[in-house]
N, C-alpha and C positions, 0 to 999 in steps of 0.2 A: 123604215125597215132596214136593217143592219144583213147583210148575207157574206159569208164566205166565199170567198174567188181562189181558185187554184190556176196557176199562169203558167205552162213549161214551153219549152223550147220545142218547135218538131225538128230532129235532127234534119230529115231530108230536103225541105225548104227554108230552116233557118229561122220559119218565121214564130212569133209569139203565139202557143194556143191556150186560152183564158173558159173555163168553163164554173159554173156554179152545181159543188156537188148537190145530189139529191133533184135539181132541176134540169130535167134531160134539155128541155127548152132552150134554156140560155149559155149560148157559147159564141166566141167569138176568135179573130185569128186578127195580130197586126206586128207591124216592127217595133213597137216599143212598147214598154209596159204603161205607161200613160194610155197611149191610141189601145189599148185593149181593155183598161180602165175605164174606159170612157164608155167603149161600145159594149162593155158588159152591161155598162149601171145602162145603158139606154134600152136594151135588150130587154133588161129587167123590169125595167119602167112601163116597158111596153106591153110585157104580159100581164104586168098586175093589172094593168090597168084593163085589160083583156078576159081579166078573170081567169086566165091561165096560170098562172105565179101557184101553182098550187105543188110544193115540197116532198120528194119523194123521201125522204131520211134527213136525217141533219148531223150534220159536222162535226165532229168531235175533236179531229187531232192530226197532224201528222207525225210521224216519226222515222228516225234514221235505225236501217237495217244495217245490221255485219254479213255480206256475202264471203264465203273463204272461195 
């Protein structure tokens, strides 16, 4: 199973935040984009396997806004 991972920065700790749209479930937080890779896909792994893995919406796209 293939999932989308959205990864940003929280400015106030600095640290990596990684979550899987549509899956309120699976989020995770680390210093590097690897270490948040990792503990995504495990996260992920864990619920399917839970029978929780169950997708609220799916992924389409992101894109870049113009704010003036």
């Amino acid at each position: 199973m293939n999932l989308n991972a959205v990864i940003e920065r929280d400015l106030a700790t600095g640290l990596l935040v990684g979550s899987v749209p549509g899956n309120p479930g699976a989020h995770t937080q680390g210093e590097s984009i690897e270490k948040v890779r990792t503990s995504l896909a495990e996260v992920n792994e864990l619920l399917l396997e839970e029978g929780a893995l169950q997708p609220e919406s799916e992924f389409i796209a992101t894109t870049m806004l113009a704010v003036a």
